[in-house]
ZASE-985336 format. One record per residue (C-alpha): x, y, z. Coordinates in nm, 2 decimals, padded with zeros to 4 digits, always signed. Each point is the difference from the previous one (the first is absolute). Example, Ala and Ser with C-alpha at 12.3 -4.5 7.8 and 13.67 -1.06 7.14 Angstrom:
! ZASE-985336
        x        y        z
   +01.23   -00.45   +00.78
   +00.14   +00.34   -00.07
***
This chain:
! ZASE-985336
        x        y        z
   +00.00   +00.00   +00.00
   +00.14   +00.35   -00.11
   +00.07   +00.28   +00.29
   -00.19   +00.25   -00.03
   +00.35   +00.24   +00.03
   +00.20   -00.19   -00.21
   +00.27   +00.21   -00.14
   -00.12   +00.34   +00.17
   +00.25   +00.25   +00.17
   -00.11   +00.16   +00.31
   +00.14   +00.22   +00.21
   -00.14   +00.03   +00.38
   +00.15   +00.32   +00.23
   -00.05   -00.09   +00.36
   -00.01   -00.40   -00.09
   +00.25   -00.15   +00.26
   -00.28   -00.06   +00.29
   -00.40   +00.00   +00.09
   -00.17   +00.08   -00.27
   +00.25   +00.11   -00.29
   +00.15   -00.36   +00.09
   -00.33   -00.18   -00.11
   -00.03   +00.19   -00.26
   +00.32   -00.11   -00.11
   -00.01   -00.33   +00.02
   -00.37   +00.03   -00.12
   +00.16   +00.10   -00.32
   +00.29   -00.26   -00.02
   -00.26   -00.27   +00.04
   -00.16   +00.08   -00.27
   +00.32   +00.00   -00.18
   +00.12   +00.37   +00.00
   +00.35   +00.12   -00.01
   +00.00   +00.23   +00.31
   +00.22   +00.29   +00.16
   -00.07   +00.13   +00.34
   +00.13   +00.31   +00.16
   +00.01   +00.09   +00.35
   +00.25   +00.15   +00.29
   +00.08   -00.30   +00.24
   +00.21   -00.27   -00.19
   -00.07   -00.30   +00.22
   -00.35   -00.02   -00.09
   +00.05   +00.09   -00.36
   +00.26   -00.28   -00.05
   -00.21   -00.18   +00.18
   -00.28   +00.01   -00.25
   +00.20   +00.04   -00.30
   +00.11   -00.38   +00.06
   -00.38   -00.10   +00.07
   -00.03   +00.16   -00.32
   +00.26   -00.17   -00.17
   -00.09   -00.33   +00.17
   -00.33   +00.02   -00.25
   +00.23   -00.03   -00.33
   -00.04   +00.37   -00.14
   +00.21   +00.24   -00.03
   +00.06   +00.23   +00.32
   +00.18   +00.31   +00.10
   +00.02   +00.19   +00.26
   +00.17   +00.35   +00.14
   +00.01   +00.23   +00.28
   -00.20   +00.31   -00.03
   -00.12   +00.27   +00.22
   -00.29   +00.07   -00.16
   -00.03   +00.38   +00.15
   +00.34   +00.08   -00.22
   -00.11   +00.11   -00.37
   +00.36   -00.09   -00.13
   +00.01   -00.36   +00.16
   -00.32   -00.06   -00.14
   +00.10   +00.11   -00.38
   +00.28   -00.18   +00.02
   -00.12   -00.32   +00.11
   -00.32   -00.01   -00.26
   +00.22   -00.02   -00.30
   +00.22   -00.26   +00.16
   -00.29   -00.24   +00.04
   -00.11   +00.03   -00.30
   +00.30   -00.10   -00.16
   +00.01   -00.30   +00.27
   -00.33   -00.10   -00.11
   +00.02   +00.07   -00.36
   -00.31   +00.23   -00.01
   -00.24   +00.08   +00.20
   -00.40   -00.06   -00.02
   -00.11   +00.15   +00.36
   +00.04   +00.18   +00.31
   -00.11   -00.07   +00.33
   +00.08   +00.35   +00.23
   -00.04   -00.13   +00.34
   +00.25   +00.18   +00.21
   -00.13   +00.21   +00.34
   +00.21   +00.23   +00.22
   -00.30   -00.06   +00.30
   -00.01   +00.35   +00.07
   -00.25   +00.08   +00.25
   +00.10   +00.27   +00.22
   -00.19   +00.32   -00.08
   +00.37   +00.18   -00.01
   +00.22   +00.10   -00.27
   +00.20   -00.39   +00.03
   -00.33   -00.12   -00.02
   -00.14   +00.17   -00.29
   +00.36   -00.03   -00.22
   +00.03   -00.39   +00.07
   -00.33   -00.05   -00.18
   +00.00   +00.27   -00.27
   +00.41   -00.15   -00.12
   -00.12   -00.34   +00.02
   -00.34   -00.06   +00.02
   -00.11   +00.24   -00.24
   +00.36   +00.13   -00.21
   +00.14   -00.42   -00.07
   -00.33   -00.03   -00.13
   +00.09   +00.31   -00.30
   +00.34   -00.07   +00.00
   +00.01   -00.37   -00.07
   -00.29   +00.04   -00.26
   +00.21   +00.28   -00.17
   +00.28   -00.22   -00.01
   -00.21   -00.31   -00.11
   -00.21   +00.12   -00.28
   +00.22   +00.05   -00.26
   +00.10   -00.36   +00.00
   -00.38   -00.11   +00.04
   -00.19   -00.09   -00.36
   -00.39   -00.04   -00.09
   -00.15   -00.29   +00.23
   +00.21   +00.08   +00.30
   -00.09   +00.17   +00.35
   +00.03   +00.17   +00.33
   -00.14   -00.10   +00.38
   +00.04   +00.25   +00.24
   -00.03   -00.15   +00.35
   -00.21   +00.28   +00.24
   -00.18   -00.12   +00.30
   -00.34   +00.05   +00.13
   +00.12   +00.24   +00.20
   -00.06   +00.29   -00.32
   -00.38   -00.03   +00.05
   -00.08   +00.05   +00.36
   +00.17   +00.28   +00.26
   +00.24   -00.07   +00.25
   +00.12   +00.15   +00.35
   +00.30   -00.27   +00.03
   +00.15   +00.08   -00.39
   -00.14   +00.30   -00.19
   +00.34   +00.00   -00.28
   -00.03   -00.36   -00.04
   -00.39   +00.03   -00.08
   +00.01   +00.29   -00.20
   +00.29   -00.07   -00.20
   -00.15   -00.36   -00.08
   -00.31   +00.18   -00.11
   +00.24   +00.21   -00.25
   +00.17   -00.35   -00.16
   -00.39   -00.10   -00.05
   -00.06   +00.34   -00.20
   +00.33   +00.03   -00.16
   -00.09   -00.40   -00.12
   -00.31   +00.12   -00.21
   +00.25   +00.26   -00.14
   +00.22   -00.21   -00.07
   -00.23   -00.23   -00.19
   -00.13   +00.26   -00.20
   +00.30   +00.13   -00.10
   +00.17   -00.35   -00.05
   -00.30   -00.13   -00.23
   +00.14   +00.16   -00.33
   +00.27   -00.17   +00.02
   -00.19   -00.34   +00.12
   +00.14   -00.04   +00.34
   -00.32   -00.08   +00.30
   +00.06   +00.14   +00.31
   -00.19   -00.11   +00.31
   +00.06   -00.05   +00.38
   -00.08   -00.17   +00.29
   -00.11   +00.14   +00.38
   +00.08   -00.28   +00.29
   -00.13   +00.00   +00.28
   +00.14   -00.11   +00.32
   +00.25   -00.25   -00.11
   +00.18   -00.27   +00.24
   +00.37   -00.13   -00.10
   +00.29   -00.08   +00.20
   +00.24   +00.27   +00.08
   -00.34   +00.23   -00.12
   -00.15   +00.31   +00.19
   -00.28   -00.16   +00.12
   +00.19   -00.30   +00.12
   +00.20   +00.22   +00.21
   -00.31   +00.21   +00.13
   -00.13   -00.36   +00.09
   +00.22   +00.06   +00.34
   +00.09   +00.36   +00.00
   -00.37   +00.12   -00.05
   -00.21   -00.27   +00.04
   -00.32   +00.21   +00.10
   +00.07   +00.14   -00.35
   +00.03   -00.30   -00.16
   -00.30   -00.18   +00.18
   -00.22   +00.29   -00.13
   +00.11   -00.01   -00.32
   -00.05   -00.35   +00.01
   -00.39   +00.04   +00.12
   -00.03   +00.26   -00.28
   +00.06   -00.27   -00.31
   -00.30   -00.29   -00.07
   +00.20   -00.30   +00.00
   +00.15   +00.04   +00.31
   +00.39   +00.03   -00.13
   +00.26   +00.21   -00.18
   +00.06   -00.08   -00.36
   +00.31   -00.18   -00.13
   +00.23   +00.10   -00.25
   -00.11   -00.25   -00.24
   -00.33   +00.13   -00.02
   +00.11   +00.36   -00.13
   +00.21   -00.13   -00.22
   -00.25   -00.24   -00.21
   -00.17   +00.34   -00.05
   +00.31   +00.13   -00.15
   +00.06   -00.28   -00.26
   -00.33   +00.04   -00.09
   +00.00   +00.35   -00.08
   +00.34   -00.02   -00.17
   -00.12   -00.31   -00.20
   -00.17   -00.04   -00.39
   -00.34   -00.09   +00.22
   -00.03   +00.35   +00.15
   +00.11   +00.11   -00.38
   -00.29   +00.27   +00.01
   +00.03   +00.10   +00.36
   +00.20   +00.34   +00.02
   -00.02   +00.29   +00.27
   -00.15   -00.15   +00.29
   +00.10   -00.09   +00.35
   -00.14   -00.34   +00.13
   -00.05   +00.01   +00.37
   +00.16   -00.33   +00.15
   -00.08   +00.02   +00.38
   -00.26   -00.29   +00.11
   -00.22   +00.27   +00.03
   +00.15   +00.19   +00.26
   -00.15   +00.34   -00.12
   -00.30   -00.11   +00.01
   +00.00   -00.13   +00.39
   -00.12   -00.34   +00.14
***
């Protein structure tokens, strides 16, 4: 049985863990050459092996995704790795959440600037039939007292992914995204809120109908589907992938 991948180059910033790491190996299973990007190189060797481990081609580099140059130099590079490339994933977060000026800059360089930048760099080497996923977050569609730059610069990457699309559609590139809700992985936020908030993470527990936090996995099946021939007419939206956490138990 053919993969559904099979000879497609995809390049995922913010793939070494949670759910860029899925989405990864989501890809590689299918039979995708892959390059991930992120800062810490444990994890991103890590993957890159579990990658390789699937018998496609993989690459991998260390990026700081809030530094423009680093990013436009590491595009090009795995594109020549790959030989091409047929999507991009933009997952990357800098978590800001403090109301301050840290706050407000880690989202806006990473969150919201890695999303521009990468698809900048990206597009020229994208032809007809090949597309974006932006990764935002539930967070963009409700307000927040605990992380106003995280919300509201999520809410921007949802915008800016319509734009995107209509722009990109000339040239026969779709561009959707994806908004997760509260996700559970290891080494993840909410695994670490699990003992160093746990009256925030029981109520955001008791806020989502099936009684858990979504996995990685689950996100990332969305993601192949929107970047795949079956979602060939879908372009400009954001699919909410939360258990229906926004909508309360």
């Amino acid at each position: 049985m053919a993969k559904e991948f099979a000879g497609k180059r995809v390049i995922v910033m913010g793939g070494s863990r949670g759910i860029g790491r899925a989405i990864a190996l989501g890809f590689a299973a299918g039979g995708a050459s892959v390059s991930i990007c992120a800062r810490g190189t444990g994890p991103l060797e890590a993957t890159r092996l579990e990658i390789e481990t699937l018998g496609v081609g993989a690459h991998s580099a260390s990026v700081d995704l809030a530094d423009a140059d680093a990013i436009e130099a590491y595009v090009p590079e795995a594109v020549k790795a790959l030989g091409g490339l047929d999507v991009l994933v933009n997952n990357a977060s800098g978590f800001g959440h403090s109301d301050d000026e840290e706050g407000w800059a880690a989202s806006l360089n990473v969150d919201m600037m890695a999303v521009v930048r990468g698809s900048h760099a990206a597009i020229p080497h994208m032809k007809p039939g090949s597309s974006i996923v932006n990764v935002s977050s539930i967070s963009a569609l409700r307000a927040s007292s605990r992380s106003a730059p995280y919300g509201a610069i999520k809410a921007a990457v949802m915008h800016y992914t319509a734009s995107q699309a209509k722009m990109l559609s000339q040239k026969g590139i779709r561009v959707n995204g994806v908004a997760p809700g509260s996700i559970e992985f290891p080494g993840g936020t909410w695994e670490d809120r699990r003992t160093s908030n746990p009256e925030l993470y029981r109520s955001t527990l008791a806020s989502i109908p099936f009684g858990r936090m979504g996995k990685p996995e689950e996100v990332a099946q969305v993601v192949l589907f929107l970047a795949s021939d079956k979602a060939s007419w879908v372009t400009a939206q954001t699919v909410v992938v939360d258990g229906g956490q926004l909508v309360g138990p």
